[in-house]
C-alpha positions as CSV (number, residue, x, y, z in Angstrom):
1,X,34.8,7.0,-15.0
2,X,31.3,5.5,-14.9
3,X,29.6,4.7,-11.8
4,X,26.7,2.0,-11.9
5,X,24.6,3.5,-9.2
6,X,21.3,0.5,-8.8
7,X,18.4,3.1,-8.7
8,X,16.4,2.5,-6.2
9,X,12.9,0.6,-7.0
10,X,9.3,1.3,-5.1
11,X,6.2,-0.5,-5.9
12,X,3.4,1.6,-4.6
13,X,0.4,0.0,-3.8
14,X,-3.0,1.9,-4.0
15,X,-6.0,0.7,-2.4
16,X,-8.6,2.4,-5.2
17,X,-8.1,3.2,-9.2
18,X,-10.6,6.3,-8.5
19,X,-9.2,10.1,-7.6
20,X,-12.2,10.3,-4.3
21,X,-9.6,10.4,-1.7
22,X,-6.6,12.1,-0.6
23,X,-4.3,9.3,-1.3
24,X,-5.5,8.4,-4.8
25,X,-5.0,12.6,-5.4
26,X,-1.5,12.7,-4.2
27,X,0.1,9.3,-6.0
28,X,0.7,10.4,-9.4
29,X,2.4,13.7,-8.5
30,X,3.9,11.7,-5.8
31,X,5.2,8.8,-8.0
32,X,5.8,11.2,-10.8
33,X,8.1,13.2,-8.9
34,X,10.7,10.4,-7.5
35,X,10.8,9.0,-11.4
36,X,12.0,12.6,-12.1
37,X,14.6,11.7,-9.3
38,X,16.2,8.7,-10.9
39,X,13.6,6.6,-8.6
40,X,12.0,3.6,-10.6
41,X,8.3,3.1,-10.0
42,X,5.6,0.8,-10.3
43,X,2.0,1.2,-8.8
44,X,-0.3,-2.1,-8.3
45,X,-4.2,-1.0,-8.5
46,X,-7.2,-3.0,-7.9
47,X,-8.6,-2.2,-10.8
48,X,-8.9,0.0,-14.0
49,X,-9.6,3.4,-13.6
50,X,-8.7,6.7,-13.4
51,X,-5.7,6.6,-11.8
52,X,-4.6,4.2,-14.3
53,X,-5.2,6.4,-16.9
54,X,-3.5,9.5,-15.4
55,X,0.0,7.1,-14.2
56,X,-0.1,5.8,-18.1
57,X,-0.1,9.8,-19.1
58,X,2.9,10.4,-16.1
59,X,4.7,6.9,-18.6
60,X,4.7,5.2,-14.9
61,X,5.2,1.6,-15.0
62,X,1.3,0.2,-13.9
63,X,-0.3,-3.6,-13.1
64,X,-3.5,-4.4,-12.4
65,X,-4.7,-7.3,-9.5
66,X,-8.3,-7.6,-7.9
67,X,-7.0,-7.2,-4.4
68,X,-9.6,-6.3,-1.6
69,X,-9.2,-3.6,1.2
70,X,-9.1,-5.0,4.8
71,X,-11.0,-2.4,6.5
72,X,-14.7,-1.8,6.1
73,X,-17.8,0.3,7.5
74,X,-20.2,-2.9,8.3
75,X,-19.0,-6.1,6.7
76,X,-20.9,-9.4,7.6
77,X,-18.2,-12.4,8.4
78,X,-18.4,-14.5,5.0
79,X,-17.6,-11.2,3.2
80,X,-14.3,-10.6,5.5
81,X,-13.5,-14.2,5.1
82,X,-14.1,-13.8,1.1
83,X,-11.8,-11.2,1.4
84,X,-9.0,-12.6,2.9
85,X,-9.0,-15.6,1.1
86,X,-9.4,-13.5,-2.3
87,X,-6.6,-11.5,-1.0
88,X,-4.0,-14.2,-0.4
89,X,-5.0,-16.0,-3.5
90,X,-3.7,-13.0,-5.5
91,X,-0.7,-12.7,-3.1
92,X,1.0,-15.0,-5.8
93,X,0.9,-12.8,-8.8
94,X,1.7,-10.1,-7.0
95,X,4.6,-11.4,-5.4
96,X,6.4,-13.1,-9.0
97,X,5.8,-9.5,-10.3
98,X,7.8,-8.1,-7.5
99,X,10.7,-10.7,-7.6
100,X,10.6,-10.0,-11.4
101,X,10.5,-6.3,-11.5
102,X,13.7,-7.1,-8.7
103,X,12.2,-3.5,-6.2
104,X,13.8,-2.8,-3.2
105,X,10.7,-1.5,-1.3
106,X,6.6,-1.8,-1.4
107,X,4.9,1.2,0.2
108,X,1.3,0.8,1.2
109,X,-0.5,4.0,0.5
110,X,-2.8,3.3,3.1
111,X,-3.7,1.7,6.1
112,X,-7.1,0.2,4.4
113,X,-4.9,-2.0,2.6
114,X,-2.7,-5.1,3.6
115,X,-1.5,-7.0,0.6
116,X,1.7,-4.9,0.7
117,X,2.9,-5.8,3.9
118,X,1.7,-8.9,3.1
119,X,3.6,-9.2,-0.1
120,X,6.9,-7.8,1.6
121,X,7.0,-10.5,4.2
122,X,6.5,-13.6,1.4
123,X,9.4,-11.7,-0.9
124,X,11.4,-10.7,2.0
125,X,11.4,-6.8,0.8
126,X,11.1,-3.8,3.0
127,X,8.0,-2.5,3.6
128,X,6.8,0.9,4.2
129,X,3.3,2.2,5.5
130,X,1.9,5.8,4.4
131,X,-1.0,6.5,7.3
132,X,-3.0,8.9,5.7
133,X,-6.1,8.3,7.8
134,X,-7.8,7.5,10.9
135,X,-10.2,4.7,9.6
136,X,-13.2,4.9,11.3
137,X,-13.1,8.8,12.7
138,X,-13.3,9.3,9.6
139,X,-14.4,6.5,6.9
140,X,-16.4,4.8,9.4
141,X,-13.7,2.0,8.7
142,X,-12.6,-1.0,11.1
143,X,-10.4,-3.8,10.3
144,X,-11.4,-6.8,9.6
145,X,-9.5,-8.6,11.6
146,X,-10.4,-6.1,14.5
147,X,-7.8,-4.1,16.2
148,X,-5.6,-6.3,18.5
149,X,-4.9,-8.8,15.4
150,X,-4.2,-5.8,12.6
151,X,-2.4,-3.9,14.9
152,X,-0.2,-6.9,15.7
153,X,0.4,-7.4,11.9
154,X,1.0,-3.8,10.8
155,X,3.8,-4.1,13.2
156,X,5.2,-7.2,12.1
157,X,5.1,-6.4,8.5
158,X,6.8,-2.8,8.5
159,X,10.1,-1.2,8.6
160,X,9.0,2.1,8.6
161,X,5.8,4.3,9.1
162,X,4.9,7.1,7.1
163,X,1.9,9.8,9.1
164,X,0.4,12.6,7.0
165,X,-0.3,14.7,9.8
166,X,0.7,14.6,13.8
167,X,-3.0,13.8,14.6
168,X,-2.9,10.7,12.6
169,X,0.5,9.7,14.4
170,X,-1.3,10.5,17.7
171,X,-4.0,8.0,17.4
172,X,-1.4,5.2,16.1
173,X,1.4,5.3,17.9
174,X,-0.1,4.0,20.8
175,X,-0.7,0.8,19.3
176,X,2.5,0.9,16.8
177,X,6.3,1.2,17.9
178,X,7.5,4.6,17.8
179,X,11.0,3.7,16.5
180,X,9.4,2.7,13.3
């Protein structure tokens, strides 16, 4: 007998093409790993870069969009604003490639970036959110949007949280349901 098991599809999204941080280390082993398991993958960058070179090595399914981060050491209020806007006007690429490419789940590989819970809620897929950091204890990062907006979507937009470490979960569950 042959089964016709759907395997599972995850577009990742990354919020940098570069290897600097912790995130951008971990995603192609990460990525590589659950397309070993039968998993189909497809990561979304902001741009070209080494990331994109090392995922086209791994033979992991790759686009590039020029989406923005939404958090930011000092940003002057036409820049956030230029941001957003950018973001949402790329929304619509992204979002044909995902009804397209048919995936079941988009998980954000960082809180610094919001066009993949943005993306879930306009294609009605699940979204998940991989917390690798605090933002500005240790980037010097704050949202945009400030903290009583972002916190309010990050909640809207998820089914499920990802922390990389208890101290990370410490800081954000008191401003993101625990049940998630």
């Amino acid at each position: 007998l042959m089964t016709t098991e759907k395997k599972t599809k995850i577009c990742f999204i990354s919020n940098s093409s570069g290897k600097s941080g912790g995130a951008e280390r971990t995603l192609p082993n990460f990525v590589h790993s659950l397309k070993m398991k039968g998993t189909d993958v497809l990561v979304v960058l902001p741009s070209k870069g080494e990331m994109l070179n090392e995922l086209k090595k791994l033979n992991i399914n790759c686009i590039v969009l020029p989406f923005k981060m939404w958090m930011h050491e000092k940003c002057p209020l036409w820049k956030k604003i230029a941001i957003s806007i950018l973001n949402l006007i790329i929304l619509i690429p992204l979002s044909i490639k995902i009804l397209h490419w048919n995936c079941d789940i988009i998980l954000s590989n960082t809180i610094t970036i919001s066009i993949g819970a943005m993306v879930s809620k306009l294609t009605c897929r699940k979204h998940v959110w991989y917390i690798r950091e605090f933002g500005y204890e240790d980037h010097g990062r704050t949202f945009d949007l400030g903290n009583k907006i972002s916190y309010w979507l990050i909640n809207r937009s998820s089914d499920l949280y990802i922390f990389n470490s208890y101290a990370v979960k410490d800081k954000y569950e008191k401003f993101l349901p625990v049940q998630k």
